[in-house]
C-alpha positions as semicolon CSV with decimal commas, in nm:
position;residue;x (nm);y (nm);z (nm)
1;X;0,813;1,617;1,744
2;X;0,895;1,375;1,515
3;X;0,745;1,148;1,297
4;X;0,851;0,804;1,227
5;X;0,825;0,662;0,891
6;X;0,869;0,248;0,873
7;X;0,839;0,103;0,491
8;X;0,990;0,451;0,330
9;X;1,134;0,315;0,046
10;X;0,878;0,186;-0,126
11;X;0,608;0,329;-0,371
12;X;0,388;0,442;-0,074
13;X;0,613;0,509;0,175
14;X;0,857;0,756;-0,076
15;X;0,510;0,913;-0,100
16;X;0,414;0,952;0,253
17;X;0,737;1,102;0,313
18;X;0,676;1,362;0,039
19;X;0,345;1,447;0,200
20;X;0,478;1,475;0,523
21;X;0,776;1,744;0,412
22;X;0,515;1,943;0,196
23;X;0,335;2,001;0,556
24;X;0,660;2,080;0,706
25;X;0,700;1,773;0,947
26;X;0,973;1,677;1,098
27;X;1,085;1,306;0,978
28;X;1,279;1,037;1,034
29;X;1,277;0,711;0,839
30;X;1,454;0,376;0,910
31;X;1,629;0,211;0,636
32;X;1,878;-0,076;0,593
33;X;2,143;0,139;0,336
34;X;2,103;0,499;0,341
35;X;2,331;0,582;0,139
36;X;2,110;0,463;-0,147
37;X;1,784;0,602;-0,001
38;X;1,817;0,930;-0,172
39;X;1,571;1,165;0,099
40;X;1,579;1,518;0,110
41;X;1,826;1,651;0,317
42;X;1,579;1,747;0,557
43;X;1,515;1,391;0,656
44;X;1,688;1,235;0,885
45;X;1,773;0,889;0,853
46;X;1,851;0,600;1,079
47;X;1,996;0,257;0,977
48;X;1,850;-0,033;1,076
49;X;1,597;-0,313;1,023
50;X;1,262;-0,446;1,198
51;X;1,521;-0,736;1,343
52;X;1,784;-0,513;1,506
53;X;1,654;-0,434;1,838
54;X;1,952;-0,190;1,908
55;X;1,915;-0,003;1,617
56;X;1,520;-0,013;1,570
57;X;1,543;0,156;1,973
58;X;1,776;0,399;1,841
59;X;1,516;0,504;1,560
60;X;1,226;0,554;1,804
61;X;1,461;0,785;2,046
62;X;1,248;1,137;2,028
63;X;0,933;1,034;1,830
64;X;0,618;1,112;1,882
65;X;0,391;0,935;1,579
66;X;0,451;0,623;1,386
67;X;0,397;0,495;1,022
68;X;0,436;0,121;0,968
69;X;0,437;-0,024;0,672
70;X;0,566;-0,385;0,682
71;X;0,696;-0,572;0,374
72;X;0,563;-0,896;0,235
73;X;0,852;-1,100;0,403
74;X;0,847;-1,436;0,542
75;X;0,861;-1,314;0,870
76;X;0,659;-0,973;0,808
77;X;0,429;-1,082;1,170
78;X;0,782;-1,102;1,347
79;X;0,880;-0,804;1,234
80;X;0,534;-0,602;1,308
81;X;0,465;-0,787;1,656
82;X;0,867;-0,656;1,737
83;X;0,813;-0,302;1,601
84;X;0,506;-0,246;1,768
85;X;0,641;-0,365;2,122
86;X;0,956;-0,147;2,033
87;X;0,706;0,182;1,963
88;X;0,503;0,121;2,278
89;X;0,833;0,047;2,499
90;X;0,919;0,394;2,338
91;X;0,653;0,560;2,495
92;X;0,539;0,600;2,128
93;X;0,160;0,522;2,080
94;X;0,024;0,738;1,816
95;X;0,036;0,504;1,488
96;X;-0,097;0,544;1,131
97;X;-0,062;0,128;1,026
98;X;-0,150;0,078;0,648
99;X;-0,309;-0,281;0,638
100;X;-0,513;-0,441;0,406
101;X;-0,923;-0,391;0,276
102;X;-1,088;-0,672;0,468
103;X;-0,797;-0,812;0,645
104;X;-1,024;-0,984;0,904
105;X;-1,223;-1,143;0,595
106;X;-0,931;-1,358;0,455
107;X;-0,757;-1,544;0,694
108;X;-0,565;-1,768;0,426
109;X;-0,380;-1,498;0,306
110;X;-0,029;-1,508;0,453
111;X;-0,003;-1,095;0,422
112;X;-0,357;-0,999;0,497
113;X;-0,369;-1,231;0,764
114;X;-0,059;-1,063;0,962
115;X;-0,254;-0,712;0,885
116;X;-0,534;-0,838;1,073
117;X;-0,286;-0,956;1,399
118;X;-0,104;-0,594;1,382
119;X;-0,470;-0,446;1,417
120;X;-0,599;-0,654;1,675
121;X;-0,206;-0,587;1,858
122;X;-0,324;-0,178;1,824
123;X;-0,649;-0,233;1,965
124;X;-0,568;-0,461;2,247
125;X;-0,284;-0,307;2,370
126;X;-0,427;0,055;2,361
127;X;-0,293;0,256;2,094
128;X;-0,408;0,600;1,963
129;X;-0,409;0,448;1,583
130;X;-0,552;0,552;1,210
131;X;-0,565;0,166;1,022
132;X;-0,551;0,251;0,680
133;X;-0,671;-0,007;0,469
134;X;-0,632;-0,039;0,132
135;X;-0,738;-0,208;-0,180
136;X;-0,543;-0,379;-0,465
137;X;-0,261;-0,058;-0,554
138;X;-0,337;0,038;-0,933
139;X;0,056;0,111;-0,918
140;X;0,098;-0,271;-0,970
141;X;-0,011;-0,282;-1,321
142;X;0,337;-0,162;-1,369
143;X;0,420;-0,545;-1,334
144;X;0,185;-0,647;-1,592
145;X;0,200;-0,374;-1,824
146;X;0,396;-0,546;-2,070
147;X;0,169;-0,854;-2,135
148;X;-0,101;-0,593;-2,235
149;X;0,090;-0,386;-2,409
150;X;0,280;-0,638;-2,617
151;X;-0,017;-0,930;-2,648
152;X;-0,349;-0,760;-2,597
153;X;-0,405;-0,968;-2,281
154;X;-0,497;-0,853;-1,909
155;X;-0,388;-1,104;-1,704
156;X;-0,423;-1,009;-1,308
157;X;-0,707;-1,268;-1,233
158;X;-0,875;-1,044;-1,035
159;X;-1,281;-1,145;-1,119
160;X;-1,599;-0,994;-1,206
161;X;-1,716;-0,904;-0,862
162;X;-1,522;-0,582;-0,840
163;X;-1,197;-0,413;-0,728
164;X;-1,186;-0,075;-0,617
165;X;-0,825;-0,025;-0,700
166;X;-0,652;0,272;-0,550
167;X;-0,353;0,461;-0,654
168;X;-0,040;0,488;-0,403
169;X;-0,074;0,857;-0,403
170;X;-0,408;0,894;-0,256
171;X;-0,268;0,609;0,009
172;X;0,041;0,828;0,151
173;X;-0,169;1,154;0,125
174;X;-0,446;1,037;0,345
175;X;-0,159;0,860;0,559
176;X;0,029;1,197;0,603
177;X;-0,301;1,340;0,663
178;X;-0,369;1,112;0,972
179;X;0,016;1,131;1,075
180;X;-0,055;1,513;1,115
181;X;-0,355;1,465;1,295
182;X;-0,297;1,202;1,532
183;X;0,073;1,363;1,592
184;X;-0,048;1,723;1,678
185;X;-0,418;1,591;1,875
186;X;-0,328;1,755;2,227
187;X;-0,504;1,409;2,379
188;X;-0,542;1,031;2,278
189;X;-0,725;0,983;2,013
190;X;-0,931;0,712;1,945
191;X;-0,858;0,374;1,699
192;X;-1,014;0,445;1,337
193;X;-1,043;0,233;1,044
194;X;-1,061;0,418;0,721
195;X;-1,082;0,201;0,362
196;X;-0,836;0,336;0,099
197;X;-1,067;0,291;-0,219
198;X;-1,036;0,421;-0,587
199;X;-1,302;0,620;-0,734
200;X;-1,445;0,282;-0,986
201;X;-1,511;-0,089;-0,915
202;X;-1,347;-0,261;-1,137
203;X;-1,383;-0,590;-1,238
204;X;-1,150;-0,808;-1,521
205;X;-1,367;-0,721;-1,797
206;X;-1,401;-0,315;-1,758
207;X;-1,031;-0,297;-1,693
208;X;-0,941;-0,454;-2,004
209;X;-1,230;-0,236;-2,178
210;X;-1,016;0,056;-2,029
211;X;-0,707;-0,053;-2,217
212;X;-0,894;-0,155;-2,533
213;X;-0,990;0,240;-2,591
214;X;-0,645;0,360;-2,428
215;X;-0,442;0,192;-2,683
216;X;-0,749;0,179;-2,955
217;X;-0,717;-0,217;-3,013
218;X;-0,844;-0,515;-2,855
219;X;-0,755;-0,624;-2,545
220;X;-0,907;-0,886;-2,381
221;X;-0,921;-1,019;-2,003
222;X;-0,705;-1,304;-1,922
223;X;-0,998;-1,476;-1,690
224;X;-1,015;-1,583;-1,361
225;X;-0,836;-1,864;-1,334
226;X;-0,497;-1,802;-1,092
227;X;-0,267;-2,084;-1,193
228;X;-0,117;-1,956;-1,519
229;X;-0,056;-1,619;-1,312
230;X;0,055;-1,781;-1,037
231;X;0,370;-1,954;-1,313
232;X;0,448;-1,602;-1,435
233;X;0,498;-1,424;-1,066
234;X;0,716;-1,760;-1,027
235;X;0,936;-1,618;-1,311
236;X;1,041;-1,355;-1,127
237;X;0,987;-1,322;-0,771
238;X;1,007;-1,626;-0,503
239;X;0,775;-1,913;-0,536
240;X;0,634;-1,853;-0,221
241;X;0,539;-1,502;-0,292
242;X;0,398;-1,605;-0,638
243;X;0,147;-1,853;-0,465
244;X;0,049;-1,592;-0,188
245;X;-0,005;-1,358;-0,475
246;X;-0,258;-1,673;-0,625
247;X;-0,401;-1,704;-0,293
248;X;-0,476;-1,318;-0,325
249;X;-0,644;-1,291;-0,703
250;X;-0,860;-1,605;-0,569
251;X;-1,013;-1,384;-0,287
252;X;-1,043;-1,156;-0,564
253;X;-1,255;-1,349;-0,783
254;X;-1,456;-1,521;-0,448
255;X;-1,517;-1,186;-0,307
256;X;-1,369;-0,878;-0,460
257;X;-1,301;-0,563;-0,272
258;X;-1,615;-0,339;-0,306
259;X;-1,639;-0,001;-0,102
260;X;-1,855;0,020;0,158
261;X;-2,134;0,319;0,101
262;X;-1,970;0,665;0,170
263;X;-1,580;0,526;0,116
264;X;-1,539;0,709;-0,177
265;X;-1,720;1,045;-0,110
266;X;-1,495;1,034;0,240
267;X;-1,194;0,974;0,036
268;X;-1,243;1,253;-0,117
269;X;-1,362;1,473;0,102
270;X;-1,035;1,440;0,330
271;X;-0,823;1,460;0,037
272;X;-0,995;1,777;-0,117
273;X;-0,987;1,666;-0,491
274;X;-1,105;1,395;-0,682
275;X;-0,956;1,026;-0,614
276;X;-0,675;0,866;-0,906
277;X;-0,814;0,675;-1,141
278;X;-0,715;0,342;-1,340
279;X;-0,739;0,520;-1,673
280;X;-0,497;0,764;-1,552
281;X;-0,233;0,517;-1,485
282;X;-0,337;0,293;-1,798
283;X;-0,256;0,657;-2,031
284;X;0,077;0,660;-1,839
285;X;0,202;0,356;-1,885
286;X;0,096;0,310;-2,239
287;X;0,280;0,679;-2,249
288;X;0,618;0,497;-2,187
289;X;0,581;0,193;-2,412
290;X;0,498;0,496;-2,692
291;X;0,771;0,713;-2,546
292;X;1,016;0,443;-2,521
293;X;0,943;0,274;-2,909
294;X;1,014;0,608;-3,020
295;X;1,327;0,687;-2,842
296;X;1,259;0,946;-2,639
C-alpha cells in the first residue's frame, strides 16, 4: 500500500521520504509544483494543496498510512482540521502526525496550540496514530549561524532551564519507523505519543560554550530577553511569524523543553545508534563559513 507523505518538502519531510525509500515503501507525496520537487523517480507525486479539496481527494486515492506535517501558516488549523477529515473520509486512519514537545502545555502559542487540536482531532475521532513530538530542531541554527559566526554572539533566547534540541534526521527516521509499523500492523493499533529529544539539555549558556571551543574564541549568549530577536526574525520573515517565534523562545526561557526520564535511552533504542548532537551541527556549519572564506 501506499504511504502518504504531507509536508515533503521541507527539512524533515525530504528526510522522511528518504527513510521511507531506503525501506522500500511505496510513496506518494503532495506538493503544490512538482516540477521543482526534485523526488526520486520512484515517488510518485500528486499536485495539490491542504485547500484543494479535489486534488487533496485525489492524493489519498489508494493509501493506506499518513504523514502530516503542517506548515506554520496562518491558517495551518484549517488546513490540518481539512486534511484529517479528508484522510478519514478516505478510509485512511493510520497516521504518523509530527506535533510539538508539550503542545498541551502552551496554549499561547499560535503553532503549538493547533498541534495540540490535531491531537485531540486523532484521539477523538479514533485514529490508529504515532504523535511525534518534537523539541526545538537543532537544524534551525542554520538561521542564526551567521550572528555567531561573524560577532561571537548566540542569540536564540532560548533560557537556562534547558532545551533538548533534536536534529531533523533522527525526527524523519523515527517517523519512517512508525510509518512502517503502523502501515504493515495487520490490526488497529493504538494512539502513542513518543517525544523527539536530542541526546543533551541545553540551555543558552552551554550552547554558546559549545561554539566558544568549536571555533576556539569567545562566544557569548545573547540572553533571554525575546524582543531584540523578535526585530531580527522581522527582517526577514513576516511580522506575524517573527512574534510567534518570540512567543516561542519565551516558553523557552519560562519552561524549557526537558525530556522526560527514559526519552532519550528510547530514542535510541528504536533508532539503533546514538542520537545527533548540537556539536555535530555547530562543526558543520562553522565547516561552511571555513569552507566558504576559503573558496572552496
Amino acid at each position: 500500500m501506499t504511504i502518504l507523505v504531507i509536508g515533503a518538502t521541507g527539512r524533515v519531510g525530504r528526510h522522511v521520504v528518504d527513510q521511507l525509500i531506503q525501506r522500500d515503501a511505496k510513496v506518494r507525496v503532495l506538493t503544490r509544483d512538482p516540477a521543482t520537487a526534485n523526488f526520486p523517480a520512484d515517488v510518485e507525486v500528486a499536485k495539490g494543496d491542504l485547500l484543494d479539496i479535489d486534488a487533496l481527494r485525489l492524493a489519498f486515492d489508494g493509501v493506506s498510512t499518513l504523514f502530516l506535517l503542517n506548515a506554520v501558516t496562518g491558517d495551518e488549523f484549517t488546513q490540518a482540521i481539512i486534511t484529517l477529515n479528508i484522510a478519514r473520509e478516505a478510509g485512511v486512519e493510520r497516521v504518523v502526525y509530527l506535533s510539538v514537545f508539550n503542545a498541551d502545555q502552551s496554549v499561547n502559542v499560535p503553532h503549538f496550540a493547533v498541534k495540540a487540536g490535531g491531537e485531540r482531532m486523532l484521539t477523538d475521532m479514533g485514529f490508529s496514530a504515532t504523535i511525534l513530538r518534537p523539541t526545538y530542531f537543532i537544524d534551525n541554527e542554520a538561521m542564526i549561524k551567521d550572528v555567531v559566526l561573524d560577532h561571537g554572539v548566540y542569540p536564540m533566547p532560548i533560557g537556562e532551564k534547558g532545551v533538548a534540541m533534536v536534529d531533523a534526521r533522527d525526527i524523519a527516521e523515527i517517523a519512517a519507523i512508525e510509518l512502517i509499523r503502523r502501515d504493515q500492523a495487520p490490526g488497529k493499533l493504538p494512539i502513542e505519543t513518543i517525544n523527539l529529544v536530542g541526546p543533551d539539555t541545553l540551555t543558552g549558556t552551554s550552547v554558546a560554550a559549545i561554539w566558544s571551543d568549536v571555533l576556539g574564541r569567545p562566544v557569548v549568549y545573547g540572553g533571554d530577553d525575546p524582543s531584540g530577536f523578535e526585530q531580527t526574525m522581522a527582517s526577514f520573515m513576516p511580522k506575524w511569524t517573527a512574534y510567534e517565534m518570540r512567543l516561542m523562545a519565551e516558553r523557552y526561557v519560562s519552561d524549557g523543553m526537558i525530556p522526560q526520564v527514559g526519552d532519550v535511552e528510547r530514542l535510541a533504542l528504536m533508532l539503533g545508534r546514538p542520537l545527533h548532537s548540537y556539536r555535530e551541527t555547530a562543526l558543520a556549519l562553522a565547516a561552511q563559513q571555513t569552507g566558504a572564506s576559503d573558496g572552496t
